[in-house]
C-alpha positions as CSV (number, residue, x, y, z in Angstrom):
1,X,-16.0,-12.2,86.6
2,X,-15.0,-10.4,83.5
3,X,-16.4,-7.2,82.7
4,X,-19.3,-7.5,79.9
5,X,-19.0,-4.2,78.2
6,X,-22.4,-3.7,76.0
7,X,-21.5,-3.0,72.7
8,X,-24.0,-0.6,70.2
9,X,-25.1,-1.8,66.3
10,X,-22.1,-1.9,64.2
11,X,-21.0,1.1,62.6
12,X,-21.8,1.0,59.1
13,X,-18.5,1.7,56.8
14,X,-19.0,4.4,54.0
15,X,-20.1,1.7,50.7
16,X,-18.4,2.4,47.7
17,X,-20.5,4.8,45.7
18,X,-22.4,1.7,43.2
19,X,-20.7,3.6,40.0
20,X,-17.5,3.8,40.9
21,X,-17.3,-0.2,41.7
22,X,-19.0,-0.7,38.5
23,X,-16.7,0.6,37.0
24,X,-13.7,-0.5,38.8
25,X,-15.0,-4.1,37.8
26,X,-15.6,-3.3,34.7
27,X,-11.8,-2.2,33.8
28,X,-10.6,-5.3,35.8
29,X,-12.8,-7.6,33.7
30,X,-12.2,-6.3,30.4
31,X,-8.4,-4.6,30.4
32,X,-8.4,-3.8,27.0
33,X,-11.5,-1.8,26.4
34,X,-11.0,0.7,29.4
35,X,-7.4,1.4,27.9
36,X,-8.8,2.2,24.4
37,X,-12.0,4.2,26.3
38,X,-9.6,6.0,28.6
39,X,-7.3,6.9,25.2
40,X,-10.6,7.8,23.4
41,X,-11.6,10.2,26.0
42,X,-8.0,12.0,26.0
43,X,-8.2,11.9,22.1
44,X,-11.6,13.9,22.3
45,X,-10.7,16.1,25.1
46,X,-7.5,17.1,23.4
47,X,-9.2,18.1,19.9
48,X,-11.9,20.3,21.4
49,X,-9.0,22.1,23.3
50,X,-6.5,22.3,20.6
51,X,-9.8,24.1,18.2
52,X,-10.6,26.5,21.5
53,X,-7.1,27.3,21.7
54,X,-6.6,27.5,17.5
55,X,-10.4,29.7,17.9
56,X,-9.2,32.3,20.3
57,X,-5.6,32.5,19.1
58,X,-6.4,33.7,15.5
59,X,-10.0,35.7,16.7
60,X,-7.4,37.5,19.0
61,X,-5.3,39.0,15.8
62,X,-6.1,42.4,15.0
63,X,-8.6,43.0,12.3
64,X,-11.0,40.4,10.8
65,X,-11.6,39.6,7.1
66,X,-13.9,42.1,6.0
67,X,-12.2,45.0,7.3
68,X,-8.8,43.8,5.5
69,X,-11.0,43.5,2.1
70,X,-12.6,47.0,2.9
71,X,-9.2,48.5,3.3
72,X,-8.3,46.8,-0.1
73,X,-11.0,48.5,-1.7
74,X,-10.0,52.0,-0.3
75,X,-6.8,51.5,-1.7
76,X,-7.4,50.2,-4.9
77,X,-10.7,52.6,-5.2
78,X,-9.9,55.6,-4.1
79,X,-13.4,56.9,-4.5
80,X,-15.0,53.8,-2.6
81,X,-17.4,55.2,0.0
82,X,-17.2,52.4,3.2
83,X,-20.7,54.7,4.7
84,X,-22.2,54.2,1.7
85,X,-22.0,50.1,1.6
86,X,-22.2,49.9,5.8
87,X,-25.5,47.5,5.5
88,X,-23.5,45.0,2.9
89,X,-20.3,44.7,5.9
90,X,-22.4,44.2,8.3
91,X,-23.9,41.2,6.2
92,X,-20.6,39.7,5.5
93,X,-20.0,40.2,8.8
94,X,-22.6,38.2,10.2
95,X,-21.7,35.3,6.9
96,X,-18.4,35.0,8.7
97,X,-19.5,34.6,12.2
98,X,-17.9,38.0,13.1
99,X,-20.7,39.8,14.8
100,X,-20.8,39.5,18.2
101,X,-18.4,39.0,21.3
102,X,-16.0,36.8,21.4
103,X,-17.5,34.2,23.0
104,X,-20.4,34.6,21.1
105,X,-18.5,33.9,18.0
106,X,-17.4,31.0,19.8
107,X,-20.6,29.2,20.4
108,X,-21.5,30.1,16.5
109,X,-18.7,28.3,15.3
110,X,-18.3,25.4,17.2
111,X,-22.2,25.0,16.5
112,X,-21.6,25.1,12.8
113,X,-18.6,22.9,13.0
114,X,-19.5,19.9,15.3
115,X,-23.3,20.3,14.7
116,X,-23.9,21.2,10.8
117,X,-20.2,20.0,10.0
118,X,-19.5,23.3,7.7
119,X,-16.5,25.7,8.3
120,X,-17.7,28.8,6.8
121,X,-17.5,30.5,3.3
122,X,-14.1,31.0,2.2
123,X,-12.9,34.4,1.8
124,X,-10.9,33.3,-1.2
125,X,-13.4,31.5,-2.9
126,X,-16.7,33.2,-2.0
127,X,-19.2,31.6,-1.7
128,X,-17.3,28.2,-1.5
129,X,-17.3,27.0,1.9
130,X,-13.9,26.2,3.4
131,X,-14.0,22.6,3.1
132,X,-14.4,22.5,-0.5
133,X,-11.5,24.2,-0.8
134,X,-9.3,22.8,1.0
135,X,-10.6,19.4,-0.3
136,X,-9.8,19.9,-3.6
137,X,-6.0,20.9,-2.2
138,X,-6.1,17.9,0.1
139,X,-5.5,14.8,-2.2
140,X,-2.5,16.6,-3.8
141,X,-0.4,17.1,-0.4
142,X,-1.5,13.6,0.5
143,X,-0.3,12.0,-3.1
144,X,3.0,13.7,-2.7
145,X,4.2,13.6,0.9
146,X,1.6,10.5,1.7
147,X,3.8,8.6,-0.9
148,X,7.0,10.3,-0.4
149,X,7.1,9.8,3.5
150,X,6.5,6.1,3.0
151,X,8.9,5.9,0.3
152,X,11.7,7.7,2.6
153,X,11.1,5.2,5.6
154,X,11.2,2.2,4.0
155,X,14.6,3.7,2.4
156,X,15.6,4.7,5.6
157,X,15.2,1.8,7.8
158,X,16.3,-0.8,5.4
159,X,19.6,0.9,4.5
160,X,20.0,2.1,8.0
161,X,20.2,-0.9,9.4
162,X,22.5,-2.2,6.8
163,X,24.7,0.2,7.8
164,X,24.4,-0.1,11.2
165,X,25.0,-3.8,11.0
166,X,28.0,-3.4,9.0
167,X,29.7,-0.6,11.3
168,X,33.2,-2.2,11.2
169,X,33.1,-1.3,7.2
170,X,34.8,1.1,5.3
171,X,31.7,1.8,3.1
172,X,29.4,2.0,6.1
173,X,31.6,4.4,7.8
174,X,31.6,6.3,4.5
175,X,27.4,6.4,4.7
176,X,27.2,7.0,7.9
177,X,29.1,10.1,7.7
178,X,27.3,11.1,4.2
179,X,23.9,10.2,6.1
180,X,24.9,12.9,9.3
181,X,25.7,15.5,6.9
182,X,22.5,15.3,4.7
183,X,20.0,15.2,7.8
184,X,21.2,18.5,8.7
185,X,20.9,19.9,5.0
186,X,17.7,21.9,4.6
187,X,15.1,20.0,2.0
188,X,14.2,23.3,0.3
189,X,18.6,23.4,-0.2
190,X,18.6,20.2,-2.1
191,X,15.0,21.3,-3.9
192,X,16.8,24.8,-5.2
193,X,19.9,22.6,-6.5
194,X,17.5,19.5,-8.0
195,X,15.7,22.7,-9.7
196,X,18.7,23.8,-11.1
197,X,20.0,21.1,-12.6
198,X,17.1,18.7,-13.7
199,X,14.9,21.7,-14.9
200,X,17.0,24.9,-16.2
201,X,20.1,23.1,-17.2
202,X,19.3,19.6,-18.4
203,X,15.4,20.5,-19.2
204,X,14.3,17.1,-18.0
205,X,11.9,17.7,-15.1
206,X,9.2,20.6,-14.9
207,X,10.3,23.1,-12.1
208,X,6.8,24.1,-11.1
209,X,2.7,23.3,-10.8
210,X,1.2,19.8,-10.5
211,X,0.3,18.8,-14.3
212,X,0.8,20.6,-17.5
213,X,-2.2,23.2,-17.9
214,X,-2.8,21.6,-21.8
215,X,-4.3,18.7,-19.8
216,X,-8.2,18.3,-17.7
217,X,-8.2,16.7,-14.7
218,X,-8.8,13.5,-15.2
219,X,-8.1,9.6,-15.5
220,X,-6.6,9.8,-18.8
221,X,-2.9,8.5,-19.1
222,X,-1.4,11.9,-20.3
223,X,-3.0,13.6,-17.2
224,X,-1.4,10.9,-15.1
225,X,2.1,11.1,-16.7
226,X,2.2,14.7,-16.5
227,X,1.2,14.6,-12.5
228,X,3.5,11.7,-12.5
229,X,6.1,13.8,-14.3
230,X,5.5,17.1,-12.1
231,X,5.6,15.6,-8.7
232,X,9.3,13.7,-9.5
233,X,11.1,17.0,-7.9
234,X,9.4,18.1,-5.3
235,X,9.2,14.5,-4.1
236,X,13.0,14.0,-4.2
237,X,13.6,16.7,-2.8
238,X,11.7,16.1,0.6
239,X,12.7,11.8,0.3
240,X,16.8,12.3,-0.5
241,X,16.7,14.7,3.3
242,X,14.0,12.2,5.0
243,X,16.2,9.0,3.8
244,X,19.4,10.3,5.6
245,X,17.4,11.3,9.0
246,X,15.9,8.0,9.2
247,X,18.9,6.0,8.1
248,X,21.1,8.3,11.1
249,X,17.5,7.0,13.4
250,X,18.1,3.6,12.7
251,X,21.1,3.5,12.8
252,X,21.6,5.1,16.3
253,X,18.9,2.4,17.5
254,X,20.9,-0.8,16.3
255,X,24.1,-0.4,17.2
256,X,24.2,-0.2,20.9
257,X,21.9,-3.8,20.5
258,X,24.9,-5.3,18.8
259,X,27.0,-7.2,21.2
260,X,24.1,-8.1,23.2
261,X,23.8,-11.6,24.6
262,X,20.5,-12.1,22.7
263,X,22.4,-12.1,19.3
264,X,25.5,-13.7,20.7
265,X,23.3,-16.6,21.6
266,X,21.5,-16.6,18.0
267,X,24.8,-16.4,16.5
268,X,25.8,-19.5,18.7
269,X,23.3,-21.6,17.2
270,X,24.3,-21.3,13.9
271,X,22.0,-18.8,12.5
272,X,22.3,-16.7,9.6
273,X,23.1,-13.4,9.8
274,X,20.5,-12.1,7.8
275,X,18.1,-13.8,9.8
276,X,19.3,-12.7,13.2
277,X,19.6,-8.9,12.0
278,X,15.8,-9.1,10.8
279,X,13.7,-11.1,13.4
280,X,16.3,-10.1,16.7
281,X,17.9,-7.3,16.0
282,X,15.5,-5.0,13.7
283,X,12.4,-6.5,16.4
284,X,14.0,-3.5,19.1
285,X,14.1,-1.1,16.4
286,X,10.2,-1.2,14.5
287,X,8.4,0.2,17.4
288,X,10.2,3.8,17.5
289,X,10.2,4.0,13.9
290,X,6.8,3.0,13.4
291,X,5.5,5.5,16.1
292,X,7.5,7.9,14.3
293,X,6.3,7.0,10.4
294,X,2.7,7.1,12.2
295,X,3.3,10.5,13.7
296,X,4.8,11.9,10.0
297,X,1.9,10.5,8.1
298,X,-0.5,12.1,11.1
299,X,1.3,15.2,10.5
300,X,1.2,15.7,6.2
301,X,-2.2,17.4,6.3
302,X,-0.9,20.7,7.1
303,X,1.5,19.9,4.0
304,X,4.9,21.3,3.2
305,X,5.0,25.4,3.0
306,X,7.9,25.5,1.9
307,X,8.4,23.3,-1.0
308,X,5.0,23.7,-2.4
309,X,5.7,27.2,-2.5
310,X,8.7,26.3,-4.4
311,X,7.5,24.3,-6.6
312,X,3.9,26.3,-6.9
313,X,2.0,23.2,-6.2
314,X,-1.8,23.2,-5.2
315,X,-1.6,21.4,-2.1
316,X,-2.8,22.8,1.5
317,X,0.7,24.3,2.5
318,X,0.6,26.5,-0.8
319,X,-3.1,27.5,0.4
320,X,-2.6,28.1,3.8
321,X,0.0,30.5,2.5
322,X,-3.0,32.2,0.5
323,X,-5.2,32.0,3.1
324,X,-3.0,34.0,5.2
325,X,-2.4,36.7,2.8
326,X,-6.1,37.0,2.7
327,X,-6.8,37.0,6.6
328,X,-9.6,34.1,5.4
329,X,-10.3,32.9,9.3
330,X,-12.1,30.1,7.8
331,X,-10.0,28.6,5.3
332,X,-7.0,29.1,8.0
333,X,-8.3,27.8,10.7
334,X,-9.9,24.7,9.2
335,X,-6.1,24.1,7.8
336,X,-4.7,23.9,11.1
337,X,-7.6,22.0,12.3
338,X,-7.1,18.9,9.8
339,X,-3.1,19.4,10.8
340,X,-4.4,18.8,14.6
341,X,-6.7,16.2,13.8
342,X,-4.3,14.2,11.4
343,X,-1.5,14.3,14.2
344,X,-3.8,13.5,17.0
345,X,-5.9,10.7,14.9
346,X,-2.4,8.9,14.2
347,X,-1.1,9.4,18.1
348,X,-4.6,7.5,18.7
349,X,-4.2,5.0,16.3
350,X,-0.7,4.3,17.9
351,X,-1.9,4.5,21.6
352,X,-4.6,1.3,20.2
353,X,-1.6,-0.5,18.0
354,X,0.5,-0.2,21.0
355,X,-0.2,-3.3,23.4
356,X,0.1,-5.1,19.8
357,X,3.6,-3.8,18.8
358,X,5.1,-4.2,22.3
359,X,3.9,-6.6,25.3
360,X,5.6,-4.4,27.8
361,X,3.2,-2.1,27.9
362,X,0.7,-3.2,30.0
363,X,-2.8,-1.2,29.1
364,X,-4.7,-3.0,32.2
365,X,-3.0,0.1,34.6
């Protein structure tokens, strides 16, 4: 007879903690709102580190504020007693969230920035908190690169792909060329020449500010033609550079399609050529260059140093500049913040678009 071998209660397997398969069935049930949660939580994560790391990095600069103003006053003053006025630093000290460790400086601002939404006074502006200030530069860097980044793309991919589809042409050979030469021109090059010869030589164009100083700000039509009128250089400048690098883009993205068996196919059937350049051909190309016009409109809230400076226009890059002179913490670091929040903000808003713009990707993994 066979050997009955008693056998104990069945061991009970480890369950699946009740969360965790919650969860698991929750992302397998609905795909697309544990993608855009999971993107969401990166997005937030990121921000708070990129402020720690903007917090520490400019709290770790020798000096503050209120020394650097002190020192001023020595210098201008020379008969400006620091002993005498100790109680009235130690006040502005504690206004700018300066007393304290490090940390403890820390936990002050991140309280008044997430929780009461308020960056500080602004050492250039006092009392004005930050955020005033740099609102009232904000809508001038977004008017001029906003519009001239859009402007520029739209050039860009359009006549790239022209000239990309024509590549066997004399004249698009002849572009192509002029194209590679200018995206490797610097902007503030061709905004020292446009200077030159729109302002001082021909007197069309004003060289500098952002409306004539006979006019209020306003909604009145001379205010907008002189802003209108102000902005033309400056915006050239950055759009004639930013035309030719996305034309070179666009180009470099259309050519090795040509040839395929996709458009051989399409040209079998007896379409047009204008239609099989714009719904085959240009369909690779939109989603690079729309991540990459989403990523330069993320990216023109830290505004353009180097051109506003050259063309003394209020916008945030001409402030930051200030800011730094100034060693204003506040204003400078709520700069950099908007930058890092613009650029982040639009990589989101990309990460969402994406399962729309291309199938491939599959946002259920």
């Amino acid at each position: 007879m066979a050997e009955i071998v008693s056998q104990g209660p069945p061991v009970s397997q480890p369950s699946e903690p009740r969360l965790v398969s919650a969860y698991r069935a929750f992302t397998v049930n609905h795909p697309l709102v544990a993608y855009a949660a999971r993107r969401f939580g990166i997005y937030l994560f990121t921000l708070w580190g990129s402020i720690t790391i903007t917090f520490f990095f400019f709290r770790l600069i020798p000096g503050n504020p209120i020394d650097a103003y002190i020192q001023n006053l020595q210098t201008a003053q020379q008969n400006y007693s620091v002993h005498a006025s100790q109680a009235t630093v130690q006040y502005y000290k504690q206004v700018f969230g300066l007393n304290g460790n490090l940390f403890e400086q820390y936990y002050h601002y991140m309280y008044q920035l997430f929780v009461q939404h308020n960056l500080g006074p602004s050492l250039l502006n006092y009392p004005t908190p930050s955020q005033f200030v740099i609102a009232r530069a904000l809508p001038w860097t977004i008017g001029l690169l906003g519009t001239a980044t859009v402007i520029m793309w739209v050039l860009g991919v359009v006549l790239g792909a022209l000239i990309g589809w024509k590549r066997d042409k004399a004249v698009s050979e002849f572009w192509t060329y002029v194209t590679i030469a200018l995206s490797h021109i610097p902007y503030y090059f061709v905004a020292l020449i446009l200077v030159f010869l729109l302002s001082y030589r021909l007197n069309l164009l004003p060289s500098s500010a952002a409306y004539d100083p006979g006019y209020s700000i306003g909604l009145s039509m001379g205010f907008i033609k002189s802003v209108l009128q102000h902005a033309i250089l400056p915006a050239i400048s950055i759009i004639i550079i930013g035309v030719a690098s996305w034309m070179v883009g666009t180009r470099m993205l259309l050519v090795p399609m040509l040839g395929e068996d996709f458009l051989t196919f399409a040209e079998a059937k007896g379409l047009k050529p204008r239609h099989i350049l714009t719904r085959y051909a240009m369909r690779n190309c939109w989603l690079p260059q729309v991540i990459g016009l989403g990523i330069s409109l993320g990216s023109i809230f830290n505004g353009n140093i180097i051109v506003e400076q050259l063309f003394n226009y209020p916008g945030v890059g001409n402030l930051f500049v200030q800011a730094i002179g100034q060693l204003d913490y506040n204003t400078i670091m709520g700069i950099v913040e908007l930058a890092i929040f613009g650029v982040l903000t639009a990589n989101l808003i990309l990460d969402l678009l994406m399962p729309a713009l291309d199938p491939r990707v599959k946002y259920w993994k």
